[in-house]
ZADO-1210 file (C-alpha; in nm, 4 decimals, padded with zeros to 6 digits):
<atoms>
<atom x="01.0150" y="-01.3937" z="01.4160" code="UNK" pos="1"/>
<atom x="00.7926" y="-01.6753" z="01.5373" code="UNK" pos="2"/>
<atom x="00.8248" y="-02.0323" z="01.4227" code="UNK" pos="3"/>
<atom x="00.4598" y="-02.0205" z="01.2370" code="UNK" pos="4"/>
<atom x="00.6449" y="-01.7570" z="01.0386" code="UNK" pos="5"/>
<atom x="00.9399" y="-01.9369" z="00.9387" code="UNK" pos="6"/>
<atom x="00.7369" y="-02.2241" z="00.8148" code="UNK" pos="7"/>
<atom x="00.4999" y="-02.0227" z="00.5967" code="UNK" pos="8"/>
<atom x="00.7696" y="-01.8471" z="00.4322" code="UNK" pos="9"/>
<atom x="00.9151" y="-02.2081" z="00.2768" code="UNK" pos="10"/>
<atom x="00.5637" y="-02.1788" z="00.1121" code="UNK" pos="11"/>
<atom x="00.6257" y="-01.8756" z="-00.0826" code="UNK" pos="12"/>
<atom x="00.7607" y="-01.8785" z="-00.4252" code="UNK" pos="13"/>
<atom x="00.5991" y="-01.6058" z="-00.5778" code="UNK" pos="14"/>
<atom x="00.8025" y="-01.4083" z="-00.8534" code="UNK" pos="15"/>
<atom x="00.7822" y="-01.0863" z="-00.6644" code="UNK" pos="16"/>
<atom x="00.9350" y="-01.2691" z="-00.3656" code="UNK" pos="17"/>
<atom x="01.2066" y="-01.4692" z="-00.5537" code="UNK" pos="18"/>
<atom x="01.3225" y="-01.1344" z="-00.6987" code="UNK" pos="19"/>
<atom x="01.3259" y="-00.9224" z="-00.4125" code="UNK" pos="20"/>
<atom x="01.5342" y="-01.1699" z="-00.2449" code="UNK" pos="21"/>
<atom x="01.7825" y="-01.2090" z="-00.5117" code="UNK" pos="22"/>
<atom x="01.8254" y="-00.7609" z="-00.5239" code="UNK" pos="23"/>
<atom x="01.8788" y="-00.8198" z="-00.1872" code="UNK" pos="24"/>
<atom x="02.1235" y="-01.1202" z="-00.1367" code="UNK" pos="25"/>
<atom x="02.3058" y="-00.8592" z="-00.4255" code="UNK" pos="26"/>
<atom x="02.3299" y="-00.5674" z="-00.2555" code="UNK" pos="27"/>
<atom x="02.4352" y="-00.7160" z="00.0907" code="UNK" pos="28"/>
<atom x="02.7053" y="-00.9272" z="-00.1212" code="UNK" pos="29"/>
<atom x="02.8575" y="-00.5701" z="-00.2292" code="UNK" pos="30"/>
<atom x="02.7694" y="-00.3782" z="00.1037" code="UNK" pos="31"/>
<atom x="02.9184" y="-00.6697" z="00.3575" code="UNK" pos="32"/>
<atom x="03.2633" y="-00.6061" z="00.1227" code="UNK" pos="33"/>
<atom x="03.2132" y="-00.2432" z="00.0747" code="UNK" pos="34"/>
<atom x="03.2090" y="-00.2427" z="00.4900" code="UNK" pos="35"/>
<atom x="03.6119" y="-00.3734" z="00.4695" code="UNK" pos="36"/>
<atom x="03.6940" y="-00.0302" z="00.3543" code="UNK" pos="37"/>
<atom x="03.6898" y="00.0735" z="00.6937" code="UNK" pos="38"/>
<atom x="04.0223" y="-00.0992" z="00.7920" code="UNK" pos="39"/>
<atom x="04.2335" y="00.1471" z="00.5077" code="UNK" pos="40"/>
<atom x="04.0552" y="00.4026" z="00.6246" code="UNK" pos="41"/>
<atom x="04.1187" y="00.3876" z="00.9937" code="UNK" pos="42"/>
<atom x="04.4977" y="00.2744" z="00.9107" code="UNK" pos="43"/>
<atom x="04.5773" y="00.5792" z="00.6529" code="UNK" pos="44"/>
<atom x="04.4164" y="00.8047" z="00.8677" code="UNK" pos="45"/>
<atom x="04.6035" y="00.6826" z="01.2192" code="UNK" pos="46"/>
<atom x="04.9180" y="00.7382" z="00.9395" code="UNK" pos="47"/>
<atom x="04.7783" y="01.1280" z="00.9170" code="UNK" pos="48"/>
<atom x="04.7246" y="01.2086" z="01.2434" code="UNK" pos="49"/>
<atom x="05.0482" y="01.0277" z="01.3850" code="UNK" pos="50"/>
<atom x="05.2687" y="01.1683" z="01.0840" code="UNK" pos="51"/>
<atom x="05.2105" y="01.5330" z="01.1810" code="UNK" pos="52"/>
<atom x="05.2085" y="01.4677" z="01.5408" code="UNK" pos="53"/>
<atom x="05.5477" y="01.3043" z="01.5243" code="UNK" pos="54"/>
<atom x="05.7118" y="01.6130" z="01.2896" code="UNK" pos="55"/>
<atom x="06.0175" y="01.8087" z="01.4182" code="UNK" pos="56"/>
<atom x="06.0161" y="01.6012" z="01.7424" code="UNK" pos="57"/>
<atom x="06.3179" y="01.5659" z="01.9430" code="UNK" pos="58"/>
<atom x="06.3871" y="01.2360" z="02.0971" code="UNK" pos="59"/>
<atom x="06.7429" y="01.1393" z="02.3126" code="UNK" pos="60"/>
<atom x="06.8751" y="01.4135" z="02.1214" code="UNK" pos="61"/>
<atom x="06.7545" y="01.3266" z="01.8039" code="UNK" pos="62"/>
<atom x="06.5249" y="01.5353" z="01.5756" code="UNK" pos="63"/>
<atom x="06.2216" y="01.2910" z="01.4380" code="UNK" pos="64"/>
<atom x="06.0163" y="01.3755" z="01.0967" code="UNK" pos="65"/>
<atom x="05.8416" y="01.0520" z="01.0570" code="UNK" pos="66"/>
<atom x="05.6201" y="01.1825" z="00.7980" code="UNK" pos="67"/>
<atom x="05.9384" y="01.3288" z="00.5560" code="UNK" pos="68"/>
<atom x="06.1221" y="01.0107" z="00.6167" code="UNK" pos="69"/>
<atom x="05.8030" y="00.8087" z="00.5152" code="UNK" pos="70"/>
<atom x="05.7432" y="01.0399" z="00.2061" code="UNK" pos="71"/>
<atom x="06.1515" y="01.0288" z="00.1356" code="UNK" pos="72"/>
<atom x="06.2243" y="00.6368" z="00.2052" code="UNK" pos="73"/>
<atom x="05.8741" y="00.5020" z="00.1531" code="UNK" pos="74"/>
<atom x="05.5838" y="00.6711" z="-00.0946" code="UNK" pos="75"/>
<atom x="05.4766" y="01.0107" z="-00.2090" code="UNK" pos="76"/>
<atom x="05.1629" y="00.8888" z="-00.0979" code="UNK" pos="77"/>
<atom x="05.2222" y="00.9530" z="00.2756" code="UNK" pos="78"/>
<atom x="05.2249" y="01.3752" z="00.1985" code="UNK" pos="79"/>
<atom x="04.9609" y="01.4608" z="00.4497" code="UNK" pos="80"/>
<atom x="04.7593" y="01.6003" z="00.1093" code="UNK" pos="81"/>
<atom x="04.7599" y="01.2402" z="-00.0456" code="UNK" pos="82"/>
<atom x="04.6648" y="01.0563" z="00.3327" code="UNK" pos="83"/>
<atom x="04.3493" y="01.3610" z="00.3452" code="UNK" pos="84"/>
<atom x="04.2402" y="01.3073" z="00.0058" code="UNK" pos="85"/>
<atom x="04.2425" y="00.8650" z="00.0216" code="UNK" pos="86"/>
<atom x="04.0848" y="00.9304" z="00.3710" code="UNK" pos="87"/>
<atom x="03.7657" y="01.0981" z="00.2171" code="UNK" pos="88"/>
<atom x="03.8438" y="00.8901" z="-00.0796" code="UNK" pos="89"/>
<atom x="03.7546" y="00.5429" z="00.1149" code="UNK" pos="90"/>
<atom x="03.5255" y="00.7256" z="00.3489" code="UNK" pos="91"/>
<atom x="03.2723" y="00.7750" z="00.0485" code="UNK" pos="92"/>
<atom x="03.3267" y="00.4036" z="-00.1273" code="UNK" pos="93"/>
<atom x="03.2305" y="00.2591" z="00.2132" code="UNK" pos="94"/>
<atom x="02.9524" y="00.5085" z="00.3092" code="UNK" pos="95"/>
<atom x="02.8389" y="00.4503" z="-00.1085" code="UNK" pos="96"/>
<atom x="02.8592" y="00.0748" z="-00.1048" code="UNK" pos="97"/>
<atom x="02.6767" y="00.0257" z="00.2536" code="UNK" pos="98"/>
<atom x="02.4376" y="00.2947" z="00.1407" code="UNK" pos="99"/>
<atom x="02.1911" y="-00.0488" z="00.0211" code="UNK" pos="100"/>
<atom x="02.2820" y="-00.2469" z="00.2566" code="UNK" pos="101"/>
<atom x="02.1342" y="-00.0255" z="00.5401" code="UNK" pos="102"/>
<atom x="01.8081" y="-00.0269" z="00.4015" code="UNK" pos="103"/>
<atom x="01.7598" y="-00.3781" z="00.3728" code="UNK" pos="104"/>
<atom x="01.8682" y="-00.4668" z="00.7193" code="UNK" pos="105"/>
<atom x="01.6104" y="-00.1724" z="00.8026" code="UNK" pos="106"/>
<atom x="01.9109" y="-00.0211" z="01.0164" code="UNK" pos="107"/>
<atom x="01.8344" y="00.3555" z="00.8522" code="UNK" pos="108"/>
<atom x="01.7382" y="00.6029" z="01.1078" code="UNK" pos="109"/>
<atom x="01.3727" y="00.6501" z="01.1277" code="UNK" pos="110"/>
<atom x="01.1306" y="00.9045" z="01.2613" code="UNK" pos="111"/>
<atom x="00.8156" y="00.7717" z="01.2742" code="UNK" pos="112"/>
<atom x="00.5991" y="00.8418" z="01.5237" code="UNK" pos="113"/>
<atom x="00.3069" y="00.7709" z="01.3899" code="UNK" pos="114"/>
<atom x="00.4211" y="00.4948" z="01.1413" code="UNK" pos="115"/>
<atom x="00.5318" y="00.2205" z="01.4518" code="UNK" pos="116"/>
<atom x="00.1592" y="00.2727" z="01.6061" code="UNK" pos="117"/>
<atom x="-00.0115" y="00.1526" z="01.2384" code="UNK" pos="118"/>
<atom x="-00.0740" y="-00.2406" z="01.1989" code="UNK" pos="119"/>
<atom x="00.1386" y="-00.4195" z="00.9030" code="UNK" pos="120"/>
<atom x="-00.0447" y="-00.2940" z="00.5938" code="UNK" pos="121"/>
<atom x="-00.0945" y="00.0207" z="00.6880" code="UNK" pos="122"/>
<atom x="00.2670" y="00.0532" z="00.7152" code="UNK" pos="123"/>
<atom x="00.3714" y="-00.1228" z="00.4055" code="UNK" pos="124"/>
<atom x="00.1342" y="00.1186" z="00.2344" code="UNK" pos="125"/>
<atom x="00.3500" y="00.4256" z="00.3217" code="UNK" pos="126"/>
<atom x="00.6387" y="00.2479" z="00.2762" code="UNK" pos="127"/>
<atom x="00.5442" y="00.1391" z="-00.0906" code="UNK" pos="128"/>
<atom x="00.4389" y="00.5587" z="-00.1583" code="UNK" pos="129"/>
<atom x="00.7141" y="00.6400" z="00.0049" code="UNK" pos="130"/>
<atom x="00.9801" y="00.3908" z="-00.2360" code="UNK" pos="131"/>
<atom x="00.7708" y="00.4315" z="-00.5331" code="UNK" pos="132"/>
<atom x="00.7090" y="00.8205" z="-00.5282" code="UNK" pos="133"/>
<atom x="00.9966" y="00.9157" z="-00.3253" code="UNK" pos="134"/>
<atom x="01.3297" y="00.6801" z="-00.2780" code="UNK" pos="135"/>
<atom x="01.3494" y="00.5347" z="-00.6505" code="UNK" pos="136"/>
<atom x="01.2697" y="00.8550" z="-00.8248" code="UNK" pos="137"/>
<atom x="01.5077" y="01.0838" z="-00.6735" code="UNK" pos="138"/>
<atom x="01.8161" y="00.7742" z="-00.6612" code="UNK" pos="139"/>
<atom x="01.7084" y="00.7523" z="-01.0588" code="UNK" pos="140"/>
<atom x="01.7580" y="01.1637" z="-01.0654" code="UNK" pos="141"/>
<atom x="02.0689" y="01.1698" z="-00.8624" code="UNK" pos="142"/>
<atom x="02.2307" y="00.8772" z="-01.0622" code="UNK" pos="143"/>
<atom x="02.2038" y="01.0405" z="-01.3811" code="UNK" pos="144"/>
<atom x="02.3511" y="01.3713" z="-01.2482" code="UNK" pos="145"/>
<atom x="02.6006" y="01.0995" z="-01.0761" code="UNK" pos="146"/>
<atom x="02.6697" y="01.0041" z="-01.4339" code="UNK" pos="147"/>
<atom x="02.7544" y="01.3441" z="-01.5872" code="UNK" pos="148"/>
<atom x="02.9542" y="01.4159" z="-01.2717" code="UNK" pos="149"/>
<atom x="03.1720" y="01.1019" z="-01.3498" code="UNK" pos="150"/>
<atom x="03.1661" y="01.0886" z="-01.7242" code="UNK" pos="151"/>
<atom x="03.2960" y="01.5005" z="-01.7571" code="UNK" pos="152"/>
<atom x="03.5763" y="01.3889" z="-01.4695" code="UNK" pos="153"/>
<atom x="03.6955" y="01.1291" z="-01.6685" code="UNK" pos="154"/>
<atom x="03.7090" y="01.3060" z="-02.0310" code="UNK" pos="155"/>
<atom x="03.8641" y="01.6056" z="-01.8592" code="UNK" pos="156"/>
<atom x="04.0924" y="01.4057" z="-01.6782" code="UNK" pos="157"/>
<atom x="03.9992" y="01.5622" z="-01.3808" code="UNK" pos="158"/>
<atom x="04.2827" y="01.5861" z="-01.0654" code="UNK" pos="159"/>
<atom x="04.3058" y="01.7624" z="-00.7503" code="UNK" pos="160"/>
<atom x="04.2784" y="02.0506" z="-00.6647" code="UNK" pos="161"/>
<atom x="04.6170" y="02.0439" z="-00.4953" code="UNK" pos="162"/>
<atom x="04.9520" y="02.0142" z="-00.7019" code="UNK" pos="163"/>
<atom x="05.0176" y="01.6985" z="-00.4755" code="UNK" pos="164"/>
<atom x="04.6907" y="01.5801" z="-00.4783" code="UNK" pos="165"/>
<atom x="04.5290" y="01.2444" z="-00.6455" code="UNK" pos="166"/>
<atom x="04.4474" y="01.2044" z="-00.9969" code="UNK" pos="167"/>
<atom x="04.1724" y="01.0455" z="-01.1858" code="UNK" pos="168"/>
<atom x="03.9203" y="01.1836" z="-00.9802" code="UNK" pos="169"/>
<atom x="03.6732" y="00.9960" z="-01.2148" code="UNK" pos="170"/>
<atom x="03.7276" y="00.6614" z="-01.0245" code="UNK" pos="171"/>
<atom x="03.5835" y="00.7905" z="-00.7138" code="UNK" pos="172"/>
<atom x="03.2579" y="00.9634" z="-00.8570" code="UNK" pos="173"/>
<atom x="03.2155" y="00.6282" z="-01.0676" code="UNK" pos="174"/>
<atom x="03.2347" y="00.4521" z="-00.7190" code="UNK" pos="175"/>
<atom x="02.9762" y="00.7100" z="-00.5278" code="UNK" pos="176"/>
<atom x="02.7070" y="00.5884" z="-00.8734" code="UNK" pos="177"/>
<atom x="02.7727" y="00.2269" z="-00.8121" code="UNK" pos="178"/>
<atom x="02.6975" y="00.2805" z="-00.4521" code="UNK" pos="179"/>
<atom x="02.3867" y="00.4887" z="-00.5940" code="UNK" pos="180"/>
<atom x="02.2439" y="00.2001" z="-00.8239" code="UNK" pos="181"/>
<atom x="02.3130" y="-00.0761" z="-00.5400" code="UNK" pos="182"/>
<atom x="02.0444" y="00.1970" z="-00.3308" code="UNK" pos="183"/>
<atom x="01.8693" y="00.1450" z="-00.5917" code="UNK" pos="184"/>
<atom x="01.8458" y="-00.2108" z="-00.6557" code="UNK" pos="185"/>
<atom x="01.7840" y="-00.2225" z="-00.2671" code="UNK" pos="186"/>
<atom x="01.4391" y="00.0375" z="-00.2948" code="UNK" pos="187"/>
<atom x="01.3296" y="-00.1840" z="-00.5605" code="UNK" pos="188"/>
<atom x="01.3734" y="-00.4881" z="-00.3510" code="UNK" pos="189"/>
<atom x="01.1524" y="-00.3026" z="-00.0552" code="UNK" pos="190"/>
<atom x="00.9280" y="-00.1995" z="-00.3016" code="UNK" pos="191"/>
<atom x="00.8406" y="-00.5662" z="-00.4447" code="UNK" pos="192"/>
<atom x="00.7963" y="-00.6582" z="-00.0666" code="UNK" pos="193"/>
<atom x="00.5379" y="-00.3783" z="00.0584" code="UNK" pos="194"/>
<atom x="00.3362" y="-00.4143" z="-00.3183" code="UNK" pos="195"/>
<atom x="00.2662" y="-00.7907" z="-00.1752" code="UNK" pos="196"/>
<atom x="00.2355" y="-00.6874" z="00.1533" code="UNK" pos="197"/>
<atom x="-00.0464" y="-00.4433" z="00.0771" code="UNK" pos="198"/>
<atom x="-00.2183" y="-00.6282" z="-00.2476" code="UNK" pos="199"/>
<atom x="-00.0936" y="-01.0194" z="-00.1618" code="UNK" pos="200"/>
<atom x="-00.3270" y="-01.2833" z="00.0363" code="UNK" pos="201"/>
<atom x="-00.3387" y="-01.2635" z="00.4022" code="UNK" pos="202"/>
<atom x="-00.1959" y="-01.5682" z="00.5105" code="UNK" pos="203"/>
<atom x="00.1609" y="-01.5046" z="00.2608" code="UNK" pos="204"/>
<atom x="00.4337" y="-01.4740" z="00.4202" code="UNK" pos="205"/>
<atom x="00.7892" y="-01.4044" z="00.3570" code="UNK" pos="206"/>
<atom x="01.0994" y="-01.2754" z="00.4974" code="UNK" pos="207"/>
<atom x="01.0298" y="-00.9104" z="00.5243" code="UNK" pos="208"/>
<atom x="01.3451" y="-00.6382" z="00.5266" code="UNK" pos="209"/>
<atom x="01.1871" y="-00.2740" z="00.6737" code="UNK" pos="210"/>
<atom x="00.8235" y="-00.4509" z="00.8599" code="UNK" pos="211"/>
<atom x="00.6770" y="-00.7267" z="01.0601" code="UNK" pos="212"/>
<atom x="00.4017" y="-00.9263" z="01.0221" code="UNK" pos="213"/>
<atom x="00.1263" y="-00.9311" z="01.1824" code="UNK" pos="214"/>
<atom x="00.2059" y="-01.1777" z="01.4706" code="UNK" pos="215"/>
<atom x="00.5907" y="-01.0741" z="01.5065" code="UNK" pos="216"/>
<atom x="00.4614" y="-00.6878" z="01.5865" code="UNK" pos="217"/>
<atom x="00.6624" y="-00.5966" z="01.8798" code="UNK" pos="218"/>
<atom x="00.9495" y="-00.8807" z="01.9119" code="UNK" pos="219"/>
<atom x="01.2095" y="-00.6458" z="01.7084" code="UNK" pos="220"/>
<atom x="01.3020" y="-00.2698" z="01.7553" code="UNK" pos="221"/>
<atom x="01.3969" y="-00.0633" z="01.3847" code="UNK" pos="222"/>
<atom x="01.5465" y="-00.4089" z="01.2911" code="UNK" pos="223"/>
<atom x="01.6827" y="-00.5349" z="01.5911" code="UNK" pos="224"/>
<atom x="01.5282" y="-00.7983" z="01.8145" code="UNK" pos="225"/>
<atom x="01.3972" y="-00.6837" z="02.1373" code="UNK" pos="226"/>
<atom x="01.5802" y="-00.7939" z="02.4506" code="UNK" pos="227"/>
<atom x="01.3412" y="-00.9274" z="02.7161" code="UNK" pos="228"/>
<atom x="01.5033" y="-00.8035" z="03.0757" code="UNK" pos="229"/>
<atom x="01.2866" y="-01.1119" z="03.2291" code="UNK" pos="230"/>
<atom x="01.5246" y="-01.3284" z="02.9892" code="UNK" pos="231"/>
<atom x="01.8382" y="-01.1805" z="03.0103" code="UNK" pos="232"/>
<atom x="01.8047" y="-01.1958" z="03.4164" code="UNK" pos="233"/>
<atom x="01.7556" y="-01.5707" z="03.4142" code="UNK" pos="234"/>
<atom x="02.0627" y="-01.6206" z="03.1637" code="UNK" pos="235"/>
<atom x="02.2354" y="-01.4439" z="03.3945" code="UNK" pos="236"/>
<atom x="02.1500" y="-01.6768" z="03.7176" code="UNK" pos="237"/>
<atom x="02.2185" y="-01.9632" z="03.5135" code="UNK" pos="238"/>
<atom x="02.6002" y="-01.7830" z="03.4170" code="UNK" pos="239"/>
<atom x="02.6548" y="-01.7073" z="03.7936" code="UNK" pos="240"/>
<atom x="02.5306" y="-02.0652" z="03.8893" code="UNK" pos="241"/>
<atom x="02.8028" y="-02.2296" z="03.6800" code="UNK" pos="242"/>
<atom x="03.0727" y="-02.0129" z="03.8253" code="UNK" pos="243"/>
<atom x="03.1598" y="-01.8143" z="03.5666" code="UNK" pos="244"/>
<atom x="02.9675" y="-01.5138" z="03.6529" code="UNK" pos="245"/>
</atoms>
């Protein structure tokens, strides 16, 4: 983003703006947390994988069950059942609490061909279809279904499947709809941004999540700035120069 950018956007205080901002300061407050699930997930499934590996071993003579002595002297919870189950367990609270967070960092895969050839407007007008008509509606549908799904777990008292399996299956469908109105919150952020993009004064400008204006067209790549090989070649002279290349 150039500097002429950066100093117009102190100038905008429009509503539309100040709210979009706020939905999406939100929803990367919950998706840079939600990310931390990651860690229990890679530890309790390393736990898995290592727990059956290491069963009926024989070391120096010794026979080794490190999963039945962890289930024996430790927790029930380190059955290979229970480890399966919390590993899909955290897998969909962090891919339902990032779920936002992706779209406002613009880091969602994208086909579009013919979309990344179109000047600003022209995109935000497809986006703004494409959130109003598309996104928003069908994160409203699957929310409410979301809702049903969580609210008959929870007066059924729903439990696995398996007799040493998790209970209160209702906890992790309420988590998948929280992750499904933070989506939300974020398509209505996006949304705000392309209705001023396409309706707004020229010269506005703003931090923008899933475009570029005018002027920063080409400097970024789906989100990501775009490395100059002419600059990264000089940085690297200058490392070598100072002996630490």
């Amino acid at each position: 983003m150039t500097e002429a950018t950066v100093a117009k956007q102190e100038l905008s205080a429009h509503p539309l703006v100040l709210v979009a901002h706020k939905l999406k300061v939100f929803v990367e407050f919950v998706g840079e947390r939600g990310a931390y699930f990651i860690l229990p997930l890679i530890l309790f499934t390393m736990v898995d994988v290592f727990g059956r590996k290491l069963t009926n071993q024989t070391f120096f003579g010794f026979s080794v069950d490190v999963q039945l002595w962890l289930v024996e002297n430790v927790s029930g919870m380190f059955r290979s059942t229970m480890l399966q189950e919390m590993e899909w367990h955290l897998h969909t609270a962090l891919f339902s609490l990032v779920l936002g967070y992706g779209f406002t960092r613009n880091r969602h895969v994208r086909v579009d061909l013919i979309r990344m050839h179109m000047q600003t407007k022209m995109q935000a007008a497809i986006e703004l279809i494409g959130t109003m008509f598309f996104m928003i509606p069908y994160t409203l549908v699957v929310i409410y279904f979301c809702y049903v799904f969580a609210y008959d777990s929870f007066v059924t008292n729903e439990i696995s499947a398996s007799l040493v399996g998790m209970s209160h299956r209702w906890v992790i469908k309420s988590v998948l709809g929280a992750g499904l109105i933070i989506a939300l919150a974020s398509g209505i952020a996006v949304w705000l941004q392309c209705i001023l993009v396409v309706f707004a004064p020229k010269d506005m400008r703003f931090a923008l999540m899933t475009l570029e204006w005018p002027e920063d067209m080409g400097g970024g790549v789906e989100g990501y700035e775009r490395m100059v090989l002419a600059d990264q070649e000089t940085d690297m002279k200058k490392i070598g120069r100072s002996g630490k290349g």
